[in-house]
C-alpha positions in Angstrom: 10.8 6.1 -0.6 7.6 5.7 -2.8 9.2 4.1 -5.5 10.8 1.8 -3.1 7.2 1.1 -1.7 5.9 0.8 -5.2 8.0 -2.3 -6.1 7.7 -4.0 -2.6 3.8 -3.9 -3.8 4.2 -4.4 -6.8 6.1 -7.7 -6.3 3.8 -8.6 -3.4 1.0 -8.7 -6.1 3.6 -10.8 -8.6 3.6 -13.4 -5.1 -0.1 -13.4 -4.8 -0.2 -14.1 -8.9 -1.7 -10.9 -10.6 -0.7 -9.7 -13.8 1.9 -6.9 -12.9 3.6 -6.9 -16.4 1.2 -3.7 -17.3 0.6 -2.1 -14.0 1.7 1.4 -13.6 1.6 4.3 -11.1 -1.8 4.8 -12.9 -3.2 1.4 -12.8 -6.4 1.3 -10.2 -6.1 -1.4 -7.7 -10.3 -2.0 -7.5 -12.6 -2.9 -10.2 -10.8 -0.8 -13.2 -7.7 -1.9 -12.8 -6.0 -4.7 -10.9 -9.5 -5.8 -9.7 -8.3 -6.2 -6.1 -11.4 -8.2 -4.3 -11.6 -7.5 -0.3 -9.4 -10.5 0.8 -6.4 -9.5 -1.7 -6.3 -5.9 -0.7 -6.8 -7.0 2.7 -3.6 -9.6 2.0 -1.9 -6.8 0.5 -2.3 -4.6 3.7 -0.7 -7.0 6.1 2.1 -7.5 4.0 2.5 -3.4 3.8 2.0 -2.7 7.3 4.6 -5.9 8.5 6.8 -4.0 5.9 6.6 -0.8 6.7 5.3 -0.7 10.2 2.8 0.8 10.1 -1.5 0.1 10.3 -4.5 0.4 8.4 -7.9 0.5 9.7 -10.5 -2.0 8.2 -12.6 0.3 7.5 -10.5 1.8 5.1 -10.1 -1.2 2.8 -13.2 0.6 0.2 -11.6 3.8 -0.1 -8.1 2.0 -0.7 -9.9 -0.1 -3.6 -10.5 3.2 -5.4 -7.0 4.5 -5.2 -4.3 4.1 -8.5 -1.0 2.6 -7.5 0.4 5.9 -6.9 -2.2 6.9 -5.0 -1.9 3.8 -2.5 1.8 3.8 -2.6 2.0 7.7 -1.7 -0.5 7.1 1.3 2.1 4.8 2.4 5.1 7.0 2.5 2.9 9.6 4.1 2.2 6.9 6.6 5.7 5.7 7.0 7.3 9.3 7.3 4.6 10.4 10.3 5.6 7.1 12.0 8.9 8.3 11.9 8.2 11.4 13.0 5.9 10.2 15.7 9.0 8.0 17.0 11.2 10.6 16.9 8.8 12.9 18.7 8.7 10.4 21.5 12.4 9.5 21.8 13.3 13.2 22.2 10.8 13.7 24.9 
């Protein structure tokens, strides 16, 4: 599942015309990496969470700046998977 969320971002970055011909699992998407400002990771988010259904708060925008590819990518799944779980939950209630 991450590496399938890894190339959705990674192409989503390729549409919104960064450099991905270099970018790893290691790459930062802030200043020491990808150098991501506000309005691209905030871009980026949308096109995660109408993806993947699932939300991130605007408040977490900073801390998501300082997180590698993996790290973001990972946070997804986690996401993603407690969705699930949460749906699942309700539908056998």
């Amino acid at each position: 599942m991450q590496q399938r969320i890894q190339e959705f971002v990674i192409a989503a970055l390729a549409e919104m015309n960064y450099d991905t011909d270099e970018v790893t699992g290691d790459t930062d998407l802030g200043p020491a990496g990808l150098d991501l400002e506000s309005l691209a990771l905030a871009e980026l988010s949308v096109q995660v969470e109408d993806e993947y259904g699932i939300k991130f708060e605007v408040e977490e925008m900073e801390s998501t700046a300082l997180m590698t590819l993996d790290q973001f990518t990972a946070d997804v799944a986690r996401r993603v998977a407690a969705n699930s779980a949460a749906a699942t939950a309700g539908t056998a209630a």
